[in-house]
Structures are given as structure tokens and as C-alpha cells.
Kinemage of the C-alpha trace (Angstrom):
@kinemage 1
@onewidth
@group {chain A} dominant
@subgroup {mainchain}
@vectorlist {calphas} color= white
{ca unk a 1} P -64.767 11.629 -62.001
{ca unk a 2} L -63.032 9.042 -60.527
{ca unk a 3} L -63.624 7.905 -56.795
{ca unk a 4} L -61.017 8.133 -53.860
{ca unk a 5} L -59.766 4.582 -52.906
{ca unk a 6} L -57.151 2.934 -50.929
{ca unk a 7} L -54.846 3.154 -54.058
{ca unk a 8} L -55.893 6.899 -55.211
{ca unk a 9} L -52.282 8.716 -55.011
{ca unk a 10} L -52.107 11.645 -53.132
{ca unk a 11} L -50.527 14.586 -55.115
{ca unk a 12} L -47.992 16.649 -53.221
{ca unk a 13} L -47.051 20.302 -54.319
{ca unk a 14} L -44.097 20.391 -56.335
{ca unk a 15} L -41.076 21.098 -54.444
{ca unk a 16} L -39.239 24.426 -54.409
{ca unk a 17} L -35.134 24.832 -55.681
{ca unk a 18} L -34.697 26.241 -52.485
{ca unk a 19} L -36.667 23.892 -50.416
{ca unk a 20} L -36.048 20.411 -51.684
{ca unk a 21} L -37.567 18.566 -48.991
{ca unk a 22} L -41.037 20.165 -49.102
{ca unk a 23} L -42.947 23.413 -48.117
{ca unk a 24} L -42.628 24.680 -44.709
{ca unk a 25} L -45.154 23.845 -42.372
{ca unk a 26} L -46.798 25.651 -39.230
{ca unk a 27} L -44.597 27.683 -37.477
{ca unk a 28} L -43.653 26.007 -34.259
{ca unk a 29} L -44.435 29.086 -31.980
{ca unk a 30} L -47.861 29.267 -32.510
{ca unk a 31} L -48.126 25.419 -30.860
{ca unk a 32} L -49.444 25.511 -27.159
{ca unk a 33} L -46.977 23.456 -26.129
{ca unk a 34} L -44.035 25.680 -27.353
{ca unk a 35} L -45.542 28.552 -25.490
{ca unk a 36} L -46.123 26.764 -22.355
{ca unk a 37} L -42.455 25.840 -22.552
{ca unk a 38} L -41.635 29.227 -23.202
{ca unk a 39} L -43.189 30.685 -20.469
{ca unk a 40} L -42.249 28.070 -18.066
{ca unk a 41} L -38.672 28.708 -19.094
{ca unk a 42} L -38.768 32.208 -18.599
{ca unk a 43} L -40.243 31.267 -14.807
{ca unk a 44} L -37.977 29.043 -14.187
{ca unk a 45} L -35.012 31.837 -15.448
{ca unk a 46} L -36.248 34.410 -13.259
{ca unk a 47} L -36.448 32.098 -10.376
{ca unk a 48} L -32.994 31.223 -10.281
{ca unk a 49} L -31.746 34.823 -11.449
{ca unk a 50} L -34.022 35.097 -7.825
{ca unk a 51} L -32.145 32.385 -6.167
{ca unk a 52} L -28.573 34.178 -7.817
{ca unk a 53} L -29.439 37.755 -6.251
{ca unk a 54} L -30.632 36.418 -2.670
{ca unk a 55} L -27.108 34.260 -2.483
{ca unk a 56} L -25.243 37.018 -3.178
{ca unk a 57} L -27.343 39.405 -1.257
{ca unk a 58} L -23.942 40.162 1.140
{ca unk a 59} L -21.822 40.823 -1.577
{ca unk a 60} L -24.157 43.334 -3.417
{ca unk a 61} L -24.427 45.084 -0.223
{ca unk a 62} L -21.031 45.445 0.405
{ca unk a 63} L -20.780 47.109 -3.096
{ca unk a 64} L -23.596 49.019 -2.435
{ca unk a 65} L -22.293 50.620 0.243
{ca unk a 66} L -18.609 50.964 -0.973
{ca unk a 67} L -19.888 53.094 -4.181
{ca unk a 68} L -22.276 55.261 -1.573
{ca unk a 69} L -18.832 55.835 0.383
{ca unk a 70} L -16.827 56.328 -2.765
{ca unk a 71} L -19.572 59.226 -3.822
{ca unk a 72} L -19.659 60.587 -0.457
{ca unk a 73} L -15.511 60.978 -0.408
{ca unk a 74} L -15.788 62.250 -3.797
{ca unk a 75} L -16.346 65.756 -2.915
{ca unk a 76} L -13.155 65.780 -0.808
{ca unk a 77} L -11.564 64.510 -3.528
{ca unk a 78} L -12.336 66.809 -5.761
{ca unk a 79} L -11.517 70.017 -3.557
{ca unk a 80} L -7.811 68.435 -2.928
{ca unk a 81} L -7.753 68.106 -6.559
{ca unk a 82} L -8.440 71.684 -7.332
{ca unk a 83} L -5.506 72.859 -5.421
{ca unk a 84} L -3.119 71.378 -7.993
{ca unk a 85} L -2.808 68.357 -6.544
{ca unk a 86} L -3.707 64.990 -8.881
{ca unk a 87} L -6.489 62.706 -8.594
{ca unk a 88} L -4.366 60.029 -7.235
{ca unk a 89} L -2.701 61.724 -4.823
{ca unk a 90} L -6.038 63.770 -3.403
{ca unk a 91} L -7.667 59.700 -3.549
{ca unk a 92} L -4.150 59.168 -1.284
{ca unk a 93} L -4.760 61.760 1.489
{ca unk a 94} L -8.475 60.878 1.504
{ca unk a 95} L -7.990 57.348 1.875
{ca unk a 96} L -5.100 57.987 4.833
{ca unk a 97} L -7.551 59.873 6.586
{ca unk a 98} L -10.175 57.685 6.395
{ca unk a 99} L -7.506 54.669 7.501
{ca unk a 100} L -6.634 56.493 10.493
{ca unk a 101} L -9.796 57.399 11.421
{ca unk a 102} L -9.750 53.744 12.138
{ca unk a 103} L -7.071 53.226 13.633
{ca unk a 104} L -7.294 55.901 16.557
{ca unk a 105} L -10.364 54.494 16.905
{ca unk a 106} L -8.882 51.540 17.428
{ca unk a 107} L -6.532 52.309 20.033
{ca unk a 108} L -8.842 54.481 21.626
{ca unk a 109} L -11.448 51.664 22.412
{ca unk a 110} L -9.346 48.318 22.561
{ca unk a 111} L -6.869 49.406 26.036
{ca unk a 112} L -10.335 50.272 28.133
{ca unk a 113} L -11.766 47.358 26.897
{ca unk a 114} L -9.163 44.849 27.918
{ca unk a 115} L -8.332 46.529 30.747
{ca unk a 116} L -11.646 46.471 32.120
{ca unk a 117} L -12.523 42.839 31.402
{ca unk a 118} L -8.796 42.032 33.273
{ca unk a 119} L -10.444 43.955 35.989
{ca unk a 120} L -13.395 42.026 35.588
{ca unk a 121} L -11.737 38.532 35.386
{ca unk a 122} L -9.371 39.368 38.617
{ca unk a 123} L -12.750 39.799 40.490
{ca unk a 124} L -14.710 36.991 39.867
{ca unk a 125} L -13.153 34.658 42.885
{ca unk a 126} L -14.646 37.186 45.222
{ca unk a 127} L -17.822 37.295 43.419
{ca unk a 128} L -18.081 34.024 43.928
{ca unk a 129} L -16.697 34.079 47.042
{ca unk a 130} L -19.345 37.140 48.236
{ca unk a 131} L -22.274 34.420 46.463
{ca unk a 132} L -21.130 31.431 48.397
{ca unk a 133} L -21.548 33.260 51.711
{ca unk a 134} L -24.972 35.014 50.813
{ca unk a 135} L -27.494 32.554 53.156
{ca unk a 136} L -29.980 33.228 50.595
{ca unk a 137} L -27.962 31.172 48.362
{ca unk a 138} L -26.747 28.628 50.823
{ca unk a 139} L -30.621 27.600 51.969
{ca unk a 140} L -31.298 27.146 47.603
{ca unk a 141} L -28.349 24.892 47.922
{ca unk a 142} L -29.373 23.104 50.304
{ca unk a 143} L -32.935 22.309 48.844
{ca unk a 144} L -31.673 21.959 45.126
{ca unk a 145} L -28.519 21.128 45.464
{ca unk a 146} L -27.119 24.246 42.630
{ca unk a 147} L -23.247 24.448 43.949
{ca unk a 148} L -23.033 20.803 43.243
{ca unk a 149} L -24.849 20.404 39.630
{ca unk a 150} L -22.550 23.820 38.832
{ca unk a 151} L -19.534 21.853 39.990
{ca unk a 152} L -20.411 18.348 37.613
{ca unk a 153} L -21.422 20.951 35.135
{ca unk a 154} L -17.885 21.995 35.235
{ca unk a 155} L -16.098 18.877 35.695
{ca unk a 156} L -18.082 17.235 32.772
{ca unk a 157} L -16.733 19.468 30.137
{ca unk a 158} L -19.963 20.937 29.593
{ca unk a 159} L -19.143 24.352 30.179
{ca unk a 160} L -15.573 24.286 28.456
{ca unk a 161} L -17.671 23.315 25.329
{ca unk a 162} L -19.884 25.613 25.473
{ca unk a 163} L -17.444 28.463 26.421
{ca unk a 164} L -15.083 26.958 23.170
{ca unk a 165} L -18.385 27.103 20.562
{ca unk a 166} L -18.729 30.793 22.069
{ca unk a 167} L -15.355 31.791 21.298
{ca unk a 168} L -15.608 30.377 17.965
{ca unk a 169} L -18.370 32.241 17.366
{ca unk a 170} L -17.075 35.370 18.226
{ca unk a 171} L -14.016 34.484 16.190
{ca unk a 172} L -16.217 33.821 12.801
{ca unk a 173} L -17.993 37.211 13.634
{ca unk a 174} L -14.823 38.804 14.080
{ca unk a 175} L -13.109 37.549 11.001
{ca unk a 176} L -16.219 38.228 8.680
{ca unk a 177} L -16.423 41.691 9.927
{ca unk a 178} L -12.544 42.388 9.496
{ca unk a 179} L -12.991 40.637 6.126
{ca unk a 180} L -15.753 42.594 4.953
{ca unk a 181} L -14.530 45.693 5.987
{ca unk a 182} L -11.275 45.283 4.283
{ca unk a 183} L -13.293 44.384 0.923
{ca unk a 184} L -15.265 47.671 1.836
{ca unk a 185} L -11.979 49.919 1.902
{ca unk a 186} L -10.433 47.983 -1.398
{ca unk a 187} L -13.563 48.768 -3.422
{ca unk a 188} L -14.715 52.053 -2.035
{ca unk a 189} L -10.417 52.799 -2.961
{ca unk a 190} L -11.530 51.927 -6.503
{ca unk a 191} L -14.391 53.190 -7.016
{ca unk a 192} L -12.851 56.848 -6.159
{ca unk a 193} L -10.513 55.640 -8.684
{ca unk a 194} L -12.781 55.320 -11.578
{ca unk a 195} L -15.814 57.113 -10.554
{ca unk a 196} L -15.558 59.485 -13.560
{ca unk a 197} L -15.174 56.729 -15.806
{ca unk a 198} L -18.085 54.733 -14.275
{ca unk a 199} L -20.359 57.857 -14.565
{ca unk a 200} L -19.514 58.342 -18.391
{ca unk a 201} L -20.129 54.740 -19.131
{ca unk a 202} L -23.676 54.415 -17.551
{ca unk a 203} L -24.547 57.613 -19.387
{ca unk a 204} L -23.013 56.525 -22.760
{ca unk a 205} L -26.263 54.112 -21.945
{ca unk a 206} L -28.723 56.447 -22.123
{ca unk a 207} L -29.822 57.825 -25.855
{ca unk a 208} L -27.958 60.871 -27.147
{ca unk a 209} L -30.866 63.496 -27.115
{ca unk a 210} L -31.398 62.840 -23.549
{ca unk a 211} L -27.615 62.244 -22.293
{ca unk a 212} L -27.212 66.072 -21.683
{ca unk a 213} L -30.204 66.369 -19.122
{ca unk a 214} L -29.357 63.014 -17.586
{ca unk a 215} L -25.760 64.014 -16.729
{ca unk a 216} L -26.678 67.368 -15.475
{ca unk a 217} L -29.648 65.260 -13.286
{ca unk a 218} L -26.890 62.536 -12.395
{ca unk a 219} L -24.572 65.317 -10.965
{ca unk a 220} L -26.983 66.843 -9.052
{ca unk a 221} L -28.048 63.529 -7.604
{ca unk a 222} L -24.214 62.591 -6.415
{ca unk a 223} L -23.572 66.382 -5.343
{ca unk a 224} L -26.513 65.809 -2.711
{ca unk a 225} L -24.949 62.154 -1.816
{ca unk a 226} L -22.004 63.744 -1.606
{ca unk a 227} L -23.209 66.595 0.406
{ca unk a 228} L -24.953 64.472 3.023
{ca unk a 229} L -22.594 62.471 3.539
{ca unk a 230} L -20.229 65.109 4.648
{ca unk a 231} L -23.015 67.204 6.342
{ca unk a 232} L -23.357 63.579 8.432
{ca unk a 233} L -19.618 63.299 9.153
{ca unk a 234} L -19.502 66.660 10.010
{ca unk a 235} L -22.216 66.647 12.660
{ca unk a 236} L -20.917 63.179 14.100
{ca unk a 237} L -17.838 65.235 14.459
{ca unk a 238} L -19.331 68.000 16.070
{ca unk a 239} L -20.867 65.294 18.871
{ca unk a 240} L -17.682 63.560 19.127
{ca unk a 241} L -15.553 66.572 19.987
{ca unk a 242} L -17.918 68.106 22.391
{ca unk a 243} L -18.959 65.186 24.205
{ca unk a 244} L -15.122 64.760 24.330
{ca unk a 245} L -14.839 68.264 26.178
{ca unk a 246} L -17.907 67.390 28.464
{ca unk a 247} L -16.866 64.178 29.428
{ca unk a 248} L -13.083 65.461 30.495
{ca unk a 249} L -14.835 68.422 32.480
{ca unk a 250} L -17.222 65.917 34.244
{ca unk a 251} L -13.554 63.715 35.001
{ca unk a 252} L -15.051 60.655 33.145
{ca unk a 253} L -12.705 57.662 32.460
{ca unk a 254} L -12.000 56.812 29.039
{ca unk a 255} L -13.637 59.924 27.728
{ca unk a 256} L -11.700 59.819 24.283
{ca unk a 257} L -12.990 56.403 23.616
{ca unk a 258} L -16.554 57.022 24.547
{ca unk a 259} L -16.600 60.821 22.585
{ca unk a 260} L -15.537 57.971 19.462
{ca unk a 261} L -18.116 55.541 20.135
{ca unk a 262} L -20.699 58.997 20.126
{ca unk a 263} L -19.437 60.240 16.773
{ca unk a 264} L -19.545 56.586 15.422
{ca unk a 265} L -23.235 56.345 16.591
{ca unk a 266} L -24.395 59.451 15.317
{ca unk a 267} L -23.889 58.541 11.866
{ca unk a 268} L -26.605 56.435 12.226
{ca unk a 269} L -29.945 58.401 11.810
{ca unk a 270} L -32.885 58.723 14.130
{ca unk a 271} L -31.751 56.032 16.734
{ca unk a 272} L -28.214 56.331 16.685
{ca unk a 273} L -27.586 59.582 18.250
{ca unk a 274} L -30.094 58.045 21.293
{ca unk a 275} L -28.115 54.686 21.120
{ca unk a 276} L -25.007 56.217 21.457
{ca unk a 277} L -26.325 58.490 24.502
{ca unk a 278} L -27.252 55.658 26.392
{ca unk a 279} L -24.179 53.372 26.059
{ca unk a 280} L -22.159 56.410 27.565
{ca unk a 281} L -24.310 57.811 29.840
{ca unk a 282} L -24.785 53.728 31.437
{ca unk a 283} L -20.485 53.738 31.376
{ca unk a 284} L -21.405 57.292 33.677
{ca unk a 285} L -23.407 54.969 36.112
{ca unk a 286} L -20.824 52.582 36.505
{ca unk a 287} L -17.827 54.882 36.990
{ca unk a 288} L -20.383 56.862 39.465
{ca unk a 289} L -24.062 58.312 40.068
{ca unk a 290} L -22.982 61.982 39.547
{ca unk a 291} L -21.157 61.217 36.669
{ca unk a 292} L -23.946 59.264 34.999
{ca unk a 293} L -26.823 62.453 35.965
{ca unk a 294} L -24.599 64.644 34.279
{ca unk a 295} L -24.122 62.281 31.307
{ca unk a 296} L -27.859 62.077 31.080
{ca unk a 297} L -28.785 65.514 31.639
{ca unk a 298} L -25.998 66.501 28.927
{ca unk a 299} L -26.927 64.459 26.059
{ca unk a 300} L -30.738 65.173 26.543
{ca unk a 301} L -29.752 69.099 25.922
{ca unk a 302} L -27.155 68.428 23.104
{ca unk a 303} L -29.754 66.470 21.035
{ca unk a 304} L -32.219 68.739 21.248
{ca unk a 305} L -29.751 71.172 19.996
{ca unk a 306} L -28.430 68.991 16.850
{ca unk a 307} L -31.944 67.508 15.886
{ca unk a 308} L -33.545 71.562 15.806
{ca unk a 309} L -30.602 73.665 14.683
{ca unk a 310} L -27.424 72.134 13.849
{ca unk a 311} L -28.816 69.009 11.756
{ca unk a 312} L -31.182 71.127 9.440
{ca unk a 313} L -28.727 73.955 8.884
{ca unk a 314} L -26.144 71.553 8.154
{ca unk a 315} L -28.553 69.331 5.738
{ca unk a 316} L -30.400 72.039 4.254
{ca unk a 317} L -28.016 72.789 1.611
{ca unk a 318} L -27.048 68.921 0.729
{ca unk a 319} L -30.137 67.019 0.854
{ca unk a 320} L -33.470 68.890 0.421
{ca unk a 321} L -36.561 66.515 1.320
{ca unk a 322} L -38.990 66.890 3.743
{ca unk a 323} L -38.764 65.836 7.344
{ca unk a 324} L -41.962 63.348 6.857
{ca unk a 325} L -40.372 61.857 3.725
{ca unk a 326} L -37.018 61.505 5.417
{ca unk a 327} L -38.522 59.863 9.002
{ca unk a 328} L -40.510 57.732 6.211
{ca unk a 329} L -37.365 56.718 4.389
{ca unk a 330} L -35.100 56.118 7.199
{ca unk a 331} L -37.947 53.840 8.703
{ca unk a 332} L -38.371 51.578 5.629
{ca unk a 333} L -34.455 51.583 4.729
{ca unk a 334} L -33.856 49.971 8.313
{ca unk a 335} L -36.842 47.702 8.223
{ca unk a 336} L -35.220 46.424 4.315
{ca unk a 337} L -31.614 46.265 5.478
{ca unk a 338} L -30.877 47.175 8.939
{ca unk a 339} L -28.029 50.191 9.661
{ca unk a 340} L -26.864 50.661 6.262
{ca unk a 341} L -30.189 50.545 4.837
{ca unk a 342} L -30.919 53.734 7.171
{ca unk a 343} L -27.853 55.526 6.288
{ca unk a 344} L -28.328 54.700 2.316
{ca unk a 345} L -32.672 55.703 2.529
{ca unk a 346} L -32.204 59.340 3.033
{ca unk a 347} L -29.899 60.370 0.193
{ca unk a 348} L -32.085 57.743 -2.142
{ca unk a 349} L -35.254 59.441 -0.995
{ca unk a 350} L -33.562 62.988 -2.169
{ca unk a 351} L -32.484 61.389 -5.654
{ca unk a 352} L -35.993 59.978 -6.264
{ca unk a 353} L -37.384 63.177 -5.510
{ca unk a 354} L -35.134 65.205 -7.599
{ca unk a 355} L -36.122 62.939 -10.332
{ca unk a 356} L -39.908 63.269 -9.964
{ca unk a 357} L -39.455 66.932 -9.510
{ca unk a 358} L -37.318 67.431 -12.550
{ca unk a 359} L -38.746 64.460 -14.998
{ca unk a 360} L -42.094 63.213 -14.116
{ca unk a 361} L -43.576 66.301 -12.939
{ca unk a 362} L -42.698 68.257 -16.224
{ca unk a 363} L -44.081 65.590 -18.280
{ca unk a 364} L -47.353 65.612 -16.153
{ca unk a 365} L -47.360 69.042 -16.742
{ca unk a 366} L -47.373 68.744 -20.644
{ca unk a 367} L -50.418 66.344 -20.671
């Protein structure tokens, strides 16, 4: 038997017809550096589909909340359809109303507002003047000197830039809020649009032995959205119009704009309904002591009244979770994303129960 030398030739397999430049070797996957690379790829993908969802965080919320609206009108929509009138139209009268909701909002808030601040600006020389005579003022201006560092404060520009970067500010807050409520209204207009046909193609998802149950579960879940968002409209209503009648017995000013900024609050669970109750009953104060006792002493009573029989009667038939889950929901909705994520926690925390009552639970059962 010969030995192996230098010169020995090394015998290779005989190629294949179909693989004429040798056998295959390994398999590349099963090399620790391909699966390092793998998984470091698939990091570095989720990272930036990370990085994607954060920097669009406004714009998903903005849908977010115009398909919650778009579910909530739905129901309205679909009673002005069943009188013989068609889905575009019924989306029509639905939308008007919602527009000039709006807009008599609007004009109900903007004239007291600008009339108030003219009132305001027409009385600071005598403020000034009334501060300028206070001796309390005169002896701190004599030790430090404050009329004359206001005065080179003014002079300097420094408070015309600062007052300019203010109302620029404002102005960007302004425009992004008119912006993104306009880009609310377009999509929420169609969503209502094709709401059906959304609905049908998530479900054409879903495998065919299951896609009965899930529709009849995916009904259900908007019928509750639906009904809680009316049941909330109709109770913010309810505050609006009688604070409206309580403040025009009581002879407050402005009482159509305040009963507005009331319904507007109340929409707003837990906190809003207080919020609102303080902004008005502080405008009481202003316009005079009695005024602002009776504001106080009213809205103490009315909540009372909406938060023990007018919100669960109302609710009862829309939304049915319990009071602990709903104070727990509301809590951790606003903590996540502020307002909307309050108003958008309660009607989730009803769909995740109906879906733990009606799936999970039955399957626990079974085991």
C-alpha cells in the first residue's frame, strides 16, 4: 500500500450532470456567523421599525382617533340610513352637524374672549398707574432700583423679543391644532365612508371557519363603541343645556359660551366634568361672589347627580364593564396618551372584556 506524499493526488468525487462544479457543501445557515448576522439583522429591523412608529407616533394618533370617531358616528349613520335616506347623504347630515357643532362653538367663545382681553388691554395704564403710586412699591424702587431695570428692559428690545417668540409660539400651536383637526374631520369623513368595506376586509383576514363568530364578536365590539360614544355626547349635552339654564337664571355673563366649554369638558372622563366646573365657577368669581357660590354650590349637586344616576343609566346599555375596571382603564389610558387616551381606554377596556368573556373564557372552560 503505497504511502501518502507531497505528490500523492487527492481524488475528488466525480462530479454530478447537474452540478458541474462539485458537490454542495455545508449549508451556510448552520455557520455561527450567519446566525449572528441573522439575529443582529432582525435587531437592528425591529429597532428602526421602533424608531418608524415613535416618529410617526402623531400621525397614528390622529388616525386612531378619527376611526374611534368614525365608529362612534356610525350609529347615527346608520339610523338616517334606515329612513330611506342613502349612506352618503345620512354621512352628509352627520358630518354638517358635527361641523356646526364647531362652529357655534366658535362664535360662542371667540366675542367674550376678545372682548374681555380689549377690556383687559384698555386697563393696564391704570394698573400701572394704581402700582406706581402703591408706597410699597415706591420704597422697593428706591432700594433696587425695579422701575428703572423694567424701563432698559423695555427700551433694549428685550421684552419685544420675548413677547414676538411668544406669539410665535402661540401661532405654531394654533396652526398645528387647526391643522390636525382638519386632518381629523377629512379622515374621520372617510372612514364613515368606507367603514363597511374596512370591516369586511380585516375579516376576509381571519380563516373561514372562524370568520362567522369574529364578525358577530366585531359587531358587538363597535355597537358598544358606538354606544358610548353617543351615551358620552348625550350626557355632555345634558350638562351643557342645563348649566346653560342655570347660568341665565343666576344672570351670568357669557352663559352660552361657558354651558359649551361644560359640555366640551365633560366628554372627558373622571376629571373633565371637575375641570370644567372649576373654569366656570372661577369666571362666577370674577363677574361676582354670589354668582361664583351659586356656581359652586350648583355644579357640586349636578355631579353628584350625573356620576350616580344619569351616567350609569345612560352607559349601562352601551358599555358594560365594571366601575373598578373602567376607573383602572381611564387611569392608564391618560397616563399612555393624555385626553384622548382617556376617552379611547373605556370603550377598549369593554372590547377586551367582551373578548375574554366570549373567547378565552370558553376555551378555559373546555380544558
Amino acid at each position: 500500500m503505497p504511502e501518502d506524499g507531497p505528490n500523492t493526488a487527492i481524488k475528488l468525487p466525480k462530479n454530478d450532470e447537474n452540478l458541474p462544479f462539485g458537490p454542495l457543501g455545508k449549508p451556510l445557515g448552520q455557520s455561527p456567523f450567519i446566525f449572528g448576522l441573522t439575529g443582529a439583522l432582525g435587531v437592528l429591523t425591529a429597532w428602526l421599525i421602533g424608531q418608524a412608529l415613535v416618529g410617526s407616533r402623531s400621525v397614528i394618533m390622529l388616525i386612531i382617533v378619527s376611526l374611534f370617531l368614525a365608529i362612534g358616528l356610525n350609529p347615527a349613520v346608520e339610523a338616517l340610513h334606515g329612513r330611506l335616506i342613502s349612506r352618503r347623504w345620512a354621512i352628509s347630515l352627520v358630518f354638517a352637524g358635527v361641523i356646526g357643532f364647531f362652529v357655534v362653538f366658535g362664535f360662542a367663545i371667540v366675542p367674550p374672549v376678545s372682548t374681555e382681553m380689549g377690556d383687559f388691554v384698555r386697563a393696564v395704564p391704570g394698573y400701572v398707574s394704581e402700582l406706581l403710586a402703591n408706597p410699597t412699591l415706591k420704597q422697593l424702587d428706591n432700594d433696587y432700583q425695579i422701575i428703572t431695570k423694567l424701563q432698559e428692559y423695555i427700551t433694549s428690545g428685550g421684552l419685544g423679543a420675548t413677547v414676538a417668540g411668544g406669539i410665535l409660539g402661540v401661532g405654531a400651536v394654533v396652526l398645528n391644532a387647526f391643522f390636525s383637526a382638519f386632518t381629523v374631520l377629512v379622515l374621520t369623513l372617510y372612514f364613515l365612508g368606507s367603514l363597511t368595506h374596512i370591516k369586511e376586509f380585516f375579516l376576509s383576514l381571519v380563516p373561514r371557519s372562524r370568520r362567522d363568530r369574529t364578525g358577530l364578536i366585531t359587531d358587538e365590539i363597535l355597537k358598544g363603541i358606538g354606544g358610548y360614544v353617543a351615551g358620552n355626547l348625550l350626557i355632555s349635552v345634558i350638562a351643557g343645556v342645563v348649566s346653560y339654564v342655570f347660568l341665565l337664571i343666576a344672570g351670568a355673563e357669557y352663559a352660552l359660551a361657558l354651558a359649551l366649554i361644560i359640555a366640551v369638558t365633560d366628554l372627558i372622563p373622571m376629571v373633565g366634568a371637575t375641570i370644567g366646573a372649576v373654569l366656570v365657577t372661577g369666571v362666577g368669581f370674577l363677574q361676582s361672589i354670589p354668582i361664583g357660590i351659586a356656581c359652586a354650590i350648583f355644579f357640586v349637586v349636578y355631579q353628584q347627580v350625573e356620576n350616580y344616576v344619569l351616567y350609569p343609566k345612560v352607559m349601562k346599555r352601551s358599555v358594560d364593564v365594571a366601575p373598578a375596571v373602567t376607573v383602572i382603564a381611564a387611569l392608564f389610558g391618560g397616563a399612555l396618551m393624555g385626553v384622548i387616551g382617556a376617552l379611547l381606554a373605556i370603550p377598549i377596556a369593554a372590547a377586551v372584556t367582551l373578548i375574554l368573556r366570549e373567547v378565552v373564557m370558553p376555551r378555559q372552560e373546555r380544558c
